[in-house]
GUPA-145784 format. One record per residue (C-alpha): residue number from 1; residue in one letter; y, z, x. Coordinates in steps of 0.5 Angstrom, whole numbers, always signed. Example, Ala and Ser with C-alpha at 12.3 -4.5 7.8 and 13.67 -1.06 7.14 Angstrom:
GUPA-145784
<tordo pos="1" code="A" yy="-9" zz="+16" xx="+25"/>
<tordo pos="2" code="S" yy="-2" zz="+14" xx="+27"/>
//
This chain:
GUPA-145784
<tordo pos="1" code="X" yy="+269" zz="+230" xx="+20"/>
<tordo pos="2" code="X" yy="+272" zz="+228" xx="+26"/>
<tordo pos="3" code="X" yy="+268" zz="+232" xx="+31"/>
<tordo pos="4" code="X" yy="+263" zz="+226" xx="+29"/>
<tordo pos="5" code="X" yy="+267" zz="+221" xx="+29"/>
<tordo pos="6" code="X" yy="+269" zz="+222" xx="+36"/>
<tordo pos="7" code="X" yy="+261" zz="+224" xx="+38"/>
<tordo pos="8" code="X" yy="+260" zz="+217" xx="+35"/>
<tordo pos="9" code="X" yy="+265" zz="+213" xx="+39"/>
<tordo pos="10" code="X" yy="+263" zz="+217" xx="+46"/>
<tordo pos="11" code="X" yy="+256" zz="+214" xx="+44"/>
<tordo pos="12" code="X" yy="+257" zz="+208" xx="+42"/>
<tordo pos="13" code="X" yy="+261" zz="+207" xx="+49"/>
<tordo pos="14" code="X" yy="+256" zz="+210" xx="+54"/>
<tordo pos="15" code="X" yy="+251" zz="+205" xx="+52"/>
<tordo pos="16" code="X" yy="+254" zz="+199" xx="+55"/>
<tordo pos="17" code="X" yy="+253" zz="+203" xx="+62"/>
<tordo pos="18" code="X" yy="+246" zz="+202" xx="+66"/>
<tordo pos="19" code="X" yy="+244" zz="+208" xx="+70"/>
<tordo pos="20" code="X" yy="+240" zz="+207" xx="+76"/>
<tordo pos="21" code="X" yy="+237" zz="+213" xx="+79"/>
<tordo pos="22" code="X" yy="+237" zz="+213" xx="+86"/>
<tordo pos="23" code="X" yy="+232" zz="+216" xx="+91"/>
<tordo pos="24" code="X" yy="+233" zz="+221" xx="+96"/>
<tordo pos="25" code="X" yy="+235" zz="+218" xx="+103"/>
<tordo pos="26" code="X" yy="+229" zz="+215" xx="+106"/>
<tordo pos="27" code="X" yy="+225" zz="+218" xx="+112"/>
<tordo pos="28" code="X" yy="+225" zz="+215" xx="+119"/>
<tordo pos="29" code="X" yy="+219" zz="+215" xx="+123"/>
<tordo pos="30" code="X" yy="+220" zz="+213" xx="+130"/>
<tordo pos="31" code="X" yy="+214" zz="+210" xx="+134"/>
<tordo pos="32" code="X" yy="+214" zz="+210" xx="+142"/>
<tordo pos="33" code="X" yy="+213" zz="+202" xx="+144"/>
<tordo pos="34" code="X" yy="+208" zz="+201" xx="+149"/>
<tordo pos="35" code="X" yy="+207" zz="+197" xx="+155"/>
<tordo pos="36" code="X" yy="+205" zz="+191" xx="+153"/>
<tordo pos="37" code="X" yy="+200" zz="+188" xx="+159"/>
<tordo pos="38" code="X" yy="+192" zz="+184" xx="+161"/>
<tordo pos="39" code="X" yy="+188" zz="+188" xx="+166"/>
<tordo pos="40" code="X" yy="+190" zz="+187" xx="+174"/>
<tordo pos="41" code="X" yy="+188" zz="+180" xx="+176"/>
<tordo pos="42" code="X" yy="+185" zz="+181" xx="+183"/>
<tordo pos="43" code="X" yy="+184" zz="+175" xx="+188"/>
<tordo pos="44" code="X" yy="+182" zz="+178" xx="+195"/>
<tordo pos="45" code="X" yy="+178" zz="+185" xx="+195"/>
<tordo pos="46" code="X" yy="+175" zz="+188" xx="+201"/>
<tordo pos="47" code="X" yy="+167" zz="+186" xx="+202"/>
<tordo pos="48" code="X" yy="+167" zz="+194" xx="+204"/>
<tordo pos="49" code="X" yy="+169" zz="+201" xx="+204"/>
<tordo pos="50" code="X" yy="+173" zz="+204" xx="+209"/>
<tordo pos="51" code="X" yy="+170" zz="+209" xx="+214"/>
<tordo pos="52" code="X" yy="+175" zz="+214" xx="+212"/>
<tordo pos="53" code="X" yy="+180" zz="+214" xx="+207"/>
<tordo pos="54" code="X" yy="+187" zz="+209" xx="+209"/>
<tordo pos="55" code="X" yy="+194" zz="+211" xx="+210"/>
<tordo pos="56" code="X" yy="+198" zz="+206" xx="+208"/>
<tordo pos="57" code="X" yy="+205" zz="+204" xx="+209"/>
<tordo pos="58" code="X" yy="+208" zz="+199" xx="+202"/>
<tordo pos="59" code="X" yy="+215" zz="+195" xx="+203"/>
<tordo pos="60" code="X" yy="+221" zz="+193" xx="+199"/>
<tordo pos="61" code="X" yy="+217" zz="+188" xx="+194"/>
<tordo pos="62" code="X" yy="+221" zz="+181" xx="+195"/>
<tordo pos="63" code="X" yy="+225" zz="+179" xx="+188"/>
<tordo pos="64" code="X" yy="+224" zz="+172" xx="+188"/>
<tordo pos="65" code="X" yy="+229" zz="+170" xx="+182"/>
<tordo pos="66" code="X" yy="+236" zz="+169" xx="+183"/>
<tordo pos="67" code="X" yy="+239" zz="+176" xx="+179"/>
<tordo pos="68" code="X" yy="+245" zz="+180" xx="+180"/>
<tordo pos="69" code="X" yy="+243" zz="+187" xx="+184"/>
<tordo pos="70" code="X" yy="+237" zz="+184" xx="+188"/>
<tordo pos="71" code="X" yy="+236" zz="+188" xx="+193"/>
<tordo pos="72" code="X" yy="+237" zz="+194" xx="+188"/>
<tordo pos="73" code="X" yy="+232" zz="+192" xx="+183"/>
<tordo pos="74" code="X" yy="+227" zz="+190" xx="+189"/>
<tordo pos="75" code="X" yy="+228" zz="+197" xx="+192"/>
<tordo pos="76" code="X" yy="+228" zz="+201" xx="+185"/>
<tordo pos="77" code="X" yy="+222" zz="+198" xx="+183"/>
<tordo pos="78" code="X" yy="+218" zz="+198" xx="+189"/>
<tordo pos="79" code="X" yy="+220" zz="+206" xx="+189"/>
<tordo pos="80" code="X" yy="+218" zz="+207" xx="+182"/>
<tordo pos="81" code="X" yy="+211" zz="+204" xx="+184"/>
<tordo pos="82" code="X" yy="+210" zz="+208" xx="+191"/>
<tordo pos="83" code="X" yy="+212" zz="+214" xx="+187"/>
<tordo pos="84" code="X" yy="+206" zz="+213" xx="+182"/>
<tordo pos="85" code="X" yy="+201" zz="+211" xx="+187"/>
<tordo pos="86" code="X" yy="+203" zz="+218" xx="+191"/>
<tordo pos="87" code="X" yy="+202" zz="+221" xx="+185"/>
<tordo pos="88" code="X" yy="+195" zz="+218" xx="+184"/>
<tordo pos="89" code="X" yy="+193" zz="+219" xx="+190"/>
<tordo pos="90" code="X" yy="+191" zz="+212" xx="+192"/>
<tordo pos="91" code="X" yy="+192" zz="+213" xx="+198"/>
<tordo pos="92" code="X" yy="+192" zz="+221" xx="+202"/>
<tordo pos="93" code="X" yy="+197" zz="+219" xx="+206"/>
<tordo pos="94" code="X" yy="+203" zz="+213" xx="+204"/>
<tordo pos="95" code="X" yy="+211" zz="+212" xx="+205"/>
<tordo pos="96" code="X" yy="+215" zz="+208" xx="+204"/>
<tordo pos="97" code="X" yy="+220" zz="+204" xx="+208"/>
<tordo pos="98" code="X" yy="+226" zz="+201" xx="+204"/>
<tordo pos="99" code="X" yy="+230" zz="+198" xx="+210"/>
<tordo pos="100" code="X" yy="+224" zz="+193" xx="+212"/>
<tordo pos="101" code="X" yy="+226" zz="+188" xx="+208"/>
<tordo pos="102" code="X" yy="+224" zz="+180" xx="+207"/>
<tordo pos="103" code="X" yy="+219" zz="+181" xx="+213"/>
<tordo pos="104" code="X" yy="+214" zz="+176" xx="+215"/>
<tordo pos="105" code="X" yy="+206" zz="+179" xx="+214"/>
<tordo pos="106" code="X" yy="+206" zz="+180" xx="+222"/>
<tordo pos="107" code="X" yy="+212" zz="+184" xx="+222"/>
<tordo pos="108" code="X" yy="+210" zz="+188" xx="+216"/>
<tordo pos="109" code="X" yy="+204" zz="+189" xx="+220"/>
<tordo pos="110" code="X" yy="+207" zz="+191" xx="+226"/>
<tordo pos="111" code="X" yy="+212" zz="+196" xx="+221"/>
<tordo pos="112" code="X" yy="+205" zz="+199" xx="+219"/>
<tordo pos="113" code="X" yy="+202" zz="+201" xx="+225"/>
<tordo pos="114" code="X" yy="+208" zz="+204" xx="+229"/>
<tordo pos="115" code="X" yy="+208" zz="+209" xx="+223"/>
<tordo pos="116" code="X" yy="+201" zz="+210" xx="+224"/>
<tordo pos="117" code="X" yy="+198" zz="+208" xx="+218"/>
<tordo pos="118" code="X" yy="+191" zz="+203" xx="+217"/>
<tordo pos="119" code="X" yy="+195" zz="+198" xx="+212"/>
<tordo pos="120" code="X" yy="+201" zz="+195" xx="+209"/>
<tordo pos="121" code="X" yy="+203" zz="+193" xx="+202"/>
<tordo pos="122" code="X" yy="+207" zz="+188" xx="+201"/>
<tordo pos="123" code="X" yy="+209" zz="+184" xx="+195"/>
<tordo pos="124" code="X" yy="+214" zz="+180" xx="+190"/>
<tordo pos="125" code="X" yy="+217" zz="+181" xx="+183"/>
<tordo pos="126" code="X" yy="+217" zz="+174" xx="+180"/>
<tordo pos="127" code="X" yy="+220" zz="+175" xx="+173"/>
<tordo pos="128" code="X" yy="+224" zz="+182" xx="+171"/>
<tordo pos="129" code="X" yy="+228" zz="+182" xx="+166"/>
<tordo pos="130" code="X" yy="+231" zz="+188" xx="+163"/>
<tordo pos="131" code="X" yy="+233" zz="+189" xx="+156"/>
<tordo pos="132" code="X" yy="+234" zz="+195" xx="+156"/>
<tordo pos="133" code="X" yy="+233" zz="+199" xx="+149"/>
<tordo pos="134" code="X" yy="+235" zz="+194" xx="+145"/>
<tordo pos="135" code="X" yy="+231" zz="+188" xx="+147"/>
<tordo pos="136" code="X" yy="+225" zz="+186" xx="+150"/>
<tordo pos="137" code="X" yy="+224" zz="+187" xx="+157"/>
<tordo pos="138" code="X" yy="+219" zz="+184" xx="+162"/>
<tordo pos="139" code="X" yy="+216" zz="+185" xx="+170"/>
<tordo pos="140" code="X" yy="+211" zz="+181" xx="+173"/>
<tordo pos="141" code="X" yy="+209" zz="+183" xx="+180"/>
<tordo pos="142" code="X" yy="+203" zz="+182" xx="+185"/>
<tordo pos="143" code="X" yy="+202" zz="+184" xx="+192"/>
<tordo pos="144" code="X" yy="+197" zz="+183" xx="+198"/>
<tordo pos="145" code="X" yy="+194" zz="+189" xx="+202"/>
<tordo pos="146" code="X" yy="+193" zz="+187" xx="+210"/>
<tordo pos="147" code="X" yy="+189" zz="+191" xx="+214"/>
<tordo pos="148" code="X" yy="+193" zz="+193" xx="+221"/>
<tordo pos="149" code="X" yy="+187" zz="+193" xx="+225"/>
<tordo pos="150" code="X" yy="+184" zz="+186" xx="+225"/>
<tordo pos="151" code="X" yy="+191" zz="+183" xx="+221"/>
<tordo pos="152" code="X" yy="+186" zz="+181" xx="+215"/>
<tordo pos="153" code="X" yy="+189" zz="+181" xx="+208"/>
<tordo pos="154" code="X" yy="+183" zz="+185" xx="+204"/>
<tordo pos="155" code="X" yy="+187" zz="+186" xx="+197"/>
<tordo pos="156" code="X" yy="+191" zz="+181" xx="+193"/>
<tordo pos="157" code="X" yy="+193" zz="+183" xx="+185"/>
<tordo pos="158" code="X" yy="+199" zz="+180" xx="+180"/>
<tordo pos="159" code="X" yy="+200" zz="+184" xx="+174"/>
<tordo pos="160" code="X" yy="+205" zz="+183" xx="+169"/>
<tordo pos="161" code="X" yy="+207" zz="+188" xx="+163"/>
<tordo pos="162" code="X" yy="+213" zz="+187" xx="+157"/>
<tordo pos="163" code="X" yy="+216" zz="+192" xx="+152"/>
<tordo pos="164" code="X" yy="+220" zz="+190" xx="+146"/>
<tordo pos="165" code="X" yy="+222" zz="+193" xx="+141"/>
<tordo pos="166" code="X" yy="+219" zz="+190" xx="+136"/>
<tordo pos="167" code="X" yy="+221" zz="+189" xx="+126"/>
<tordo pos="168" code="X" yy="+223" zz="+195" xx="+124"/>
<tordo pos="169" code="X" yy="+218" zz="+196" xx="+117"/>
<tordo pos="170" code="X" yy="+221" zz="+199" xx="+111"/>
<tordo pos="171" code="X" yy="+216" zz="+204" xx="+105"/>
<tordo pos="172" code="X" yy="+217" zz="+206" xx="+99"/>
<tordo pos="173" code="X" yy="+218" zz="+213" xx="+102"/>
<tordo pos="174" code="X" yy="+220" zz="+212" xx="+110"/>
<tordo pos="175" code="X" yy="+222" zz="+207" xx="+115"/>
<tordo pos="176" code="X" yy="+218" zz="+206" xx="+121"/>
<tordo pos="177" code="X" yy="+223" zz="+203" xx="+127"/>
<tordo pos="178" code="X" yy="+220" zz="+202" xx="+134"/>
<tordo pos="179" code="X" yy="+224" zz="+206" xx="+140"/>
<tordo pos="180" code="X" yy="+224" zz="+204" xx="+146"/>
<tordo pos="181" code="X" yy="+225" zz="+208" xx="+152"/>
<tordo pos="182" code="X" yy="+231" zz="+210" xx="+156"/>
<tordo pos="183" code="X" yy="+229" zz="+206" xx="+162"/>
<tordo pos="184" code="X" yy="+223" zz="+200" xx="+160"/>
<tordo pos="185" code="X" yy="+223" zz="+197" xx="+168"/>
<tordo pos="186" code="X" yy="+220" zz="+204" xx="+170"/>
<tordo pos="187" code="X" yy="+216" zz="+205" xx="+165"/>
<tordo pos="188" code="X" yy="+213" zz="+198" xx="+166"/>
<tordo pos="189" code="X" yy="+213" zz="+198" xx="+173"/>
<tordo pos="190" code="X" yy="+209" zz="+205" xx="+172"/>
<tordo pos="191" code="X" yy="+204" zz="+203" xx="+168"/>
<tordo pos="192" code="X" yy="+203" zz="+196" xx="+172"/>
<tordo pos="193" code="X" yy="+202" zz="+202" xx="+179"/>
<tordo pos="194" code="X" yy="+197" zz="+206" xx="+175"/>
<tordo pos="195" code="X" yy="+193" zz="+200" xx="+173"/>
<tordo pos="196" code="X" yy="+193" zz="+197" xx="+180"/>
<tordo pos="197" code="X" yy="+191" zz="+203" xx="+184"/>
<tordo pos="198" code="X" yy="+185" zz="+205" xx="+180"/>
<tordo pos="199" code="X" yy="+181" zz="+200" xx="+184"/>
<tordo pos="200" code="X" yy="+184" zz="+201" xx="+190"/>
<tordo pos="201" code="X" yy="+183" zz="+209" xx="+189"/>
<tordo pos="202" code="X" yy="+176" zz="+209" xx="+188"/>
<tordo pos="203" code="X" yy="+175" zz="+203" xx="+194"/>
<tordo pos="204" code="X" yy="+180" zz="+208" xx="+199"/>
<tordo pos="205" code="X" yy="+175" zz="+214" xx="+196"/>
<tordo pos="206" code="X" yy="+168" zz="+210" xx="+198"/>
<tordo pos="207" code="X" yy="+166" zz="+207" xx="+193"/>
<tordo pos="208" code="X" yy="+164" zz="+199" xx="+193"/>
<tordo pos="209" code="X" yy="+169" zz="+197" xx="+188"/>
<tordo pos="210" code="X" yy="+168" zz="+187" xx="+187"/>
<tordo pos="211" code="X" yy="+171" zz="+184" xx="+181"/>
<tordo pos="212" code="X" yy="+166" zz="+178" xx="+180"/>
<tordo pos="213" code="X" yy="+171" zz="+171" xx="+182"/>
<tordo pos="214" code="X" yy="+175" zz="+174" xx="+187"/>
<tordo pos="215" code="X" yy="+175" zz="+173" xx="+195"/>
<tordo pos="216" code="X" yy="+171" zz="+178" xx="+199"/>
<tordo pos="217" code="X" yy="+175" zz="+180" xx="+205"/>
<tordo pos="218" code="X" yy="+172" zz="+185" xx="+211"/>
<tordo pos="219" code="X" yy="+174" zz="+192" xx="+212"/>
<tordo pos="220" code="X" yy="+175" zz="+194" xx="+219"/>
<tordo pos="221" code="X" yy="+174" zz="+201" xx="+223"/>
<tordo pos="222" code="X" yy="+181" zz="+205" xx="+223"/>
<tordo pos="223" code="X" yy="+184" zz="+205" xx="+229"/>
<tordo pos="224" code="X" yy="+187" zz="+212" xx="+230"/>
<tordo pos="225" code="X" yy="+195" zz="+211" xx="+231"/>
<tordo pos="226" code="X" yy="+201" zz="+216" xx="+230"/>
<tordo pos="227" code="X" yy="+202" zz="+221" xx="+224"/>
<tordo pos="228" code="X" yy="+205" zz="+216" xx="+218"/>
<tordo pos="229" code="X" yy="+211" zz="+221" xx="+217"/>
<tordo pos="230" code="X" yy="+211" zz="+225" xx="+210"/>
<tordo pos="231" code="X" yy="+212" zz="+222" xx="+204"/>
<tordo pos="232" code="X" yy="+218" zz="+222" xx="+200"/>
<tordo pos="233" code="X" yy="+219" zz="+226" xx="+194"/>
<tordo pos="234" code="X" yy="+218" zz="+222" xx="+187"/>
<tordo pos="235" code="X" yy="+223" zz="+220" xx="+184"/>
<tordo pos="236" code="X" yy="+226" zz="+223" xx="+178"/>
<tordo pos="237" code="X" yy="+230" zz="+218" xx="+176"/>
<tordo pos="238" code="X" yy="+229" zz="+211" xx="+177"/>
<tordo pos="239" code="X" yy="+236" zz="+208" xx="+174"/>
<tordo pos="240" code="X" yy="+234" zz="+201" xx="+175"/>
<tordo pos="241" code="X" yy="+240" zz="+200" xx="+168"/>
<tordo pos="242" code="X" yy="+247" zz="+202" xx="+169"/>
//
């Protein structure tokens, strides 16, 4: 009887509690953020094709914002861009020349042909901010093209491109969250470099490349000068963020 009675009580206590079962940990799905960015916008294109593919010299593009480490960011960045065009092969023959900073067109100009190369690329970086993997980060670029023989400009582009983390979304089952890459600058600027020289591979290669809207510029007959010297190796890590 007094087995009962204690059973009793020990129910009559239980019921007060709520019991919530939990679920098991939920899951996380990680999703790679993507460069976000238009199609390169192209105001000067060339009227024709090369007689033969051009070599090309590209210097440090100008960072025109007042930011800490200018210099650095402007030779970083113009290197990660020179590594991916190297890759691609816009041009079969392409250096880059880190020490010719802050140079007039007709210095660039004169840089080129003393390395021997058809062309010189030249270019400002208007806006880069760096979020790094936790917020948003930001490049905008453009750069011209001139032609070393004749001192005519025949490519001129701006792109711009952003990464940003984006909302983490909650399931029954997982949680998705965004993850951004350990260097979002290089990414962006590799992806800016890829679009961009698409159009000018394919115009270097022969073939008659014109985006409707844009400025028509003549291509002159290469002039052979001195052998550029070889290019670097590519960059393994850009480093852009400490």
């Amino acid at each position: 009887m007094k087995r009962i009675a204690m059973v009793l009580a020990l129910a009559v206590t239980l019921s007060a509690c709520a019991y919530e079962p939990k679920m098991a940990e939920q899951s996380v799905l990680y999703v790679d953020v993507h460069v976000k960015r238009n199609n390169p916008s192209i105001f000067v294109q060339p009227m024709n094709a090369p007689t033969r593919p051009f070599k090309a010299v590209v210097l440090p593009f100008t960072v025109q914002q007042d930011v800490v480490n200018a210099r650095h960011l402007s030779k970083q960045l113009t290197e990660v861009f020179t590594n991916t065009w190297l890759e691609d092969k816009v041009f079969p023959a392409l250096f880059y020349e880190p020490s010719q900073e802050m140079l007039s067109n007709e210095q660039a100009i004169l840089v080129a042909r003393d390395r021997g190369a058809d062309c010189v690329v030249t270019g400002r970086i208007a806006y880069i901010y760096a979020g790094g993997t936790r917020a948003e980060s930001a490049v905008s670029i453009s750069f011209e093209i001139f032609d070393v023989n004749s001192g005519q400009r025949i490519w001129s582009m701006a792109q711009s491109g952003r990464m940003d983390p984006g909302r983490s979304a909650d399931y029954i089952f997982f949680k998705r969250e965004s993850r951004l890459p350990q260097d979002p600058l290089w990414s962006i600027m590799t992806a800016i470099a890829h679009d961009t020289g698409g159009p000018i591979k394919k115009w270097n290669g022969g073939m008659q490349f014109q985006v409707s809207g844009a400025t028509l510029a003549p291509v002159s007959v290469p002039v052979e000068h001195a052998p550029p010297p070889p290019p670097k190796q590519p960059l393994q890590s850009s480093n852009l963020v400490n």
